[in-house]
N, C-alpha and C positions, 0 to 999 in steps of 0.2 A: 109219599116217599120222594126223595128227591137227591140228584147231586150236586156237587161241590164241580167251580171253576174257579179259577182265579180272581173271577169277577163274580164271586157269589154262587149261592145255591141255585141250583136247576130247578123247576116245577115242573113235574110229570103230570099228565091226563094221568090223575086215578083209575079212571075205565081202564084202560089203556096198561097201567100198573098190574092190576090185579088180575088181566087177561093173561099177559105172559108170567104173572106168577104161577098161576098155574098148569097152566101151558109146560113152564119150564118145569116144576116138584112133579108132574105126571113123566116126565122121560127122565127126572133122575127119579122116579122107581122103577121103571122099567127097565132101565142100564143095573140099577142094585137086584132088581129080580133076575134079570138074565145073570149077573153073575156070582149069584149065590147059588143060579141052578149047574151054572156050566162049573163051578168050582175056581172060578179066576180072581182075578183082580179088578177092579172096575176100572175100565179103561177111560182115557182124558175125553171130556167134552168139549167138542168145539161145536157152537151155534153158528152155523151160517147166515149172515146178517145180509146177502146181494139183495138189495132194490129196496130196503130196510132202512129209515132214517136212521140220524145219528142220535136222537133222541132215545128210540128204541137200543142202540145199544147202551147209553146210560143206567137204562133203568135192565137191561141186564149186569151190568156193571155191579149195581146196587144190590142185586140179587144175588149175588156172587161170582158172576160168569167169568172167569178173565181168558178165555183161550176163542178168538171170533174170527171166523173165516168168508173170504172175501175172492171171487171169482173173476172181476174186470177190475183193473190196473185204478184208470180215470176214476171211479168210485171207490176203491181201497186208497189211495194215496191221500184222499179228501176227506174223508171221514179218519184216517189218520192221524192228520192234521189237526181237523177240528177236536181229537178225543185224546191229544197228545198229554192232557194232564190225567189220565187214567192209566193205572197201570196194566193194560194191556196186550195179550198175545197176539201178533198179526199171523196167520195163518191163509196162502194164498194158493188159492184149490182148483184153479181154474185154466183151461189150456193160455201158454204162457208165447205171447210173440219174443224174439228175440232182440227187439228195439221198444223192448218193454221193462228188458233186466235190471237197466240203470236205475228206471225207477222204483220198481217193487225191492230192491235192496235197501232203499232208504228207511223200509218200514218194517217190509216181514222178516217173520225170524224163521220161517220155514217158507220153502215151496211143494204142493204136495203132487205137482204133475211134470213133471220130469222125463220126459221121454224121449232124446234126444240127444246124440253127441251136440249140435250144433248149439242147444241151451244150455248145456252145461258150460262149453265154451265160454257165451256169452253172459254166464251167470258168474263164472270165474273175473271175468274181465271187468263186471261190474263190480262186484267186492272190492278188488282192487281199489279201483276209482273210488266207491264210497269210502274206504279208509284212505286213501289218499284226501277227498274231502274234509274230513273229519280232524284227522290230522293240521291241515292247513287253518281251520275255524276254531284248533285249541281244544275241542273235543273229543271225547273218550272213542278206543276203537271199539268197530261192532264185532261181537258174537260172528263166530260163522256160521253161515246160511245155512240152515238145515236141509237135505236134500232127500222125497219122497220119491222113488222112481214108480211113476206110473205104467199101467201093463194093461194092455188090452187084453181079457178074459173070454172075447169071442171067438169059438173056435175056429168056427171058419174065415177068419181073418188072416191074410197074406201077408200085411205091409204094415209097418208099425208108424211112426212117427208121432206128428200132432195126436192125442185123443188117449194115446196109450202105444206103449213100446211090446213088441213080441217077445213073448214068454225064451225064446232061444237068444235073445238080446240082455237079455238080464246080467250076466256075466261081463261082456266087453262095457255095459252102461254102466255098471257097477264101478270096474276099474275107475272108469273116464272120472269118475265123481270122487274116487278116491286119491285119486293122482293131480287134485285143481285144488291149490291153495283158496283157502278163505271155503271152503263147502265140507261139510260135514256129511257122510252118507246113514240116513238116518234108518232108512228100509223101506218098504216099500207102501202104492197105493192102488184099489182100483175101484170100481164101480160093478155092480151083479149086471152083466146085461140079462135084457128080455129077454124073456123066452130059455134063462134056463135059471134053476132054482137056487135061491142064495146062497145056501150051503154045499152046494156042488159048486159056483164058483167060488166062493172064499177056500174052500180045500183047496182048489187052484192055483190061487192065490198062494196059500202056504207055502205050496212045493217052488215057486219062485221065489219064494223069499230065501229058503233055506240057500238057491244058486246066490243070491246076494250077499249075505252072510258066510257064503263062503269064499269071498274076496273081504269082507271085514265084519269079522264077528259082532261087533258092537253095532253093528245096524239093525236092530230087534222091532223097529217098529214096523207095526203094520196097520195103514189107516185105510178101515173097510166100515160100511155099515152108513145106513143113511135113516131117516123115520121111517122106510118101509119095512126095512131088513136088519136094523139093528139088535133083535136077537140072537140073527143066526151068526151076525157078528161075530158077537162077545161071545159066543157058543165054540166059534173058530179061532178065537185069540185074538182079535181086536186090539189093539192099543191107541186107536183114537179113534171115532166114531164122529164123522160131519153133520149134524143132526140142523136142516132151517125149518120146513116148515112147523115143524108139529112144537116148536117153541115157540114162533111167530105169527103164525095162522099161515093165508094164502098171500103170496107175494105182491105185493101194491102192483096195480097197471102202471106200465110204463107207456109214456106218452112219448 
């Protein structure tokens, strides 16, 4: 199997092919099993590809994948780059500096960690700029950003910002993101912490979704669930699911 560049077909490691094929047909049955049981819809897949060549997402490419998610800036913008003749969803899931907006606007079409009057700020101002850019270079404007406000789900947590915003911040974060030309408020994101069980924090989760939604109804998304917990997800209403290892195997050492 293989892809197409401009400059010719890709050759894939067949090993290598046939690893993430299956890899990948075992969690979408798992995502069709959980939501044939919970009675939903199957929620979008996004493969997490950090530390992941850019090979590897070709040949999920080839597979079908188009929605991949990407957690550090320096390696989403690059693999970008290099995978710009594939039609690709960039999806960037990872905590977000604020002199990092310029750049992740160039590529992703969502950010799914959002925590923050001061990134939303900074995420506004970038838009801008990239349609300003784009404009000047004769090319077409972009989409607005799609905006995940992330929410830290630990209860004993005092102070929101970087990692996840508090649950009683959901409403003025909401606004901020609705009120900043160029960002779309799309709903929300978070991660199950340790030590307490999937499906008690994704209800948690819910109940903050619904304070978002009710500053804009049309933010229905909710992107929970990972290879550990992706049942109890799609059990709670899931509408994307970040799913790297159990598509990919174990994440290459990083040197």
């Amino acid at each position: 199997m293989a892809g197409v560049t401009p400059d010719g077909p890709v050759q894939h490691d067949d090993v290598r092919v046939r690893d993430i094929e299956a890899r990948l047909s075992a969690v979408r049955r798992r995502i069709a099993t959980a939501a044939e049981a919970a009675g939903r819809a199957e929620p979008k897949l996004i493969v997490v590809t950090k530390y992941f060549p850019s090979s590897d997402v070709r040949i999920l490419a080839d597979l079908g994948v188009r929605d991949v998610g990407e957690n550090r800036d320096q390696e989403a913008s690059g693999k970008s780059a290099e995978l710009e003749d594939l039609a690709l969803t960039w999806h960037f899931i990872g905590q977000l500096q604020t002199n990092k907006a310029k750049s992740v606007v160039r590529y992703a079409h969502s950010v799914h960690s959002v925590d923050r009057a001061a990134l939303v700020t900074a995420l506004g101002k970038a838009v801008a700029g990239e349609q300003e850019r784009r404009a000047d270079a004769g090319l077409g404007a972009r989409d607005p950003l799609e905006c995940f406000l992330q929410f830290t789900l630990d209860a004993a947590a005092t102070s929101g910002g970087r990692g996840g915003a508090l649950p009683r911040e959901a409403g003025a974060l909401a606004e901020a993101v609705a009120a900043t030309a160029g960002l779309r408020l799309a709903g929300v994101m978070a991660v199950a912490p340790l030590g307490m069980p999937p499906a008690a924090a994704f209800e948690r989760l819910l109940r903050i979704a619904d304070s978002v939604r009710a500053v804009d109804p049309s933010a229905t998304a909710v992107s929970a669930g990972m290879s550990g917990d992706l049942e109890e997800a799609v059990a709670a209403g899931a509408t994307h699911l970040r799913i790297g290892s159990d598509v990919l195997g174990p994440r290459p050492a990083v040197g």
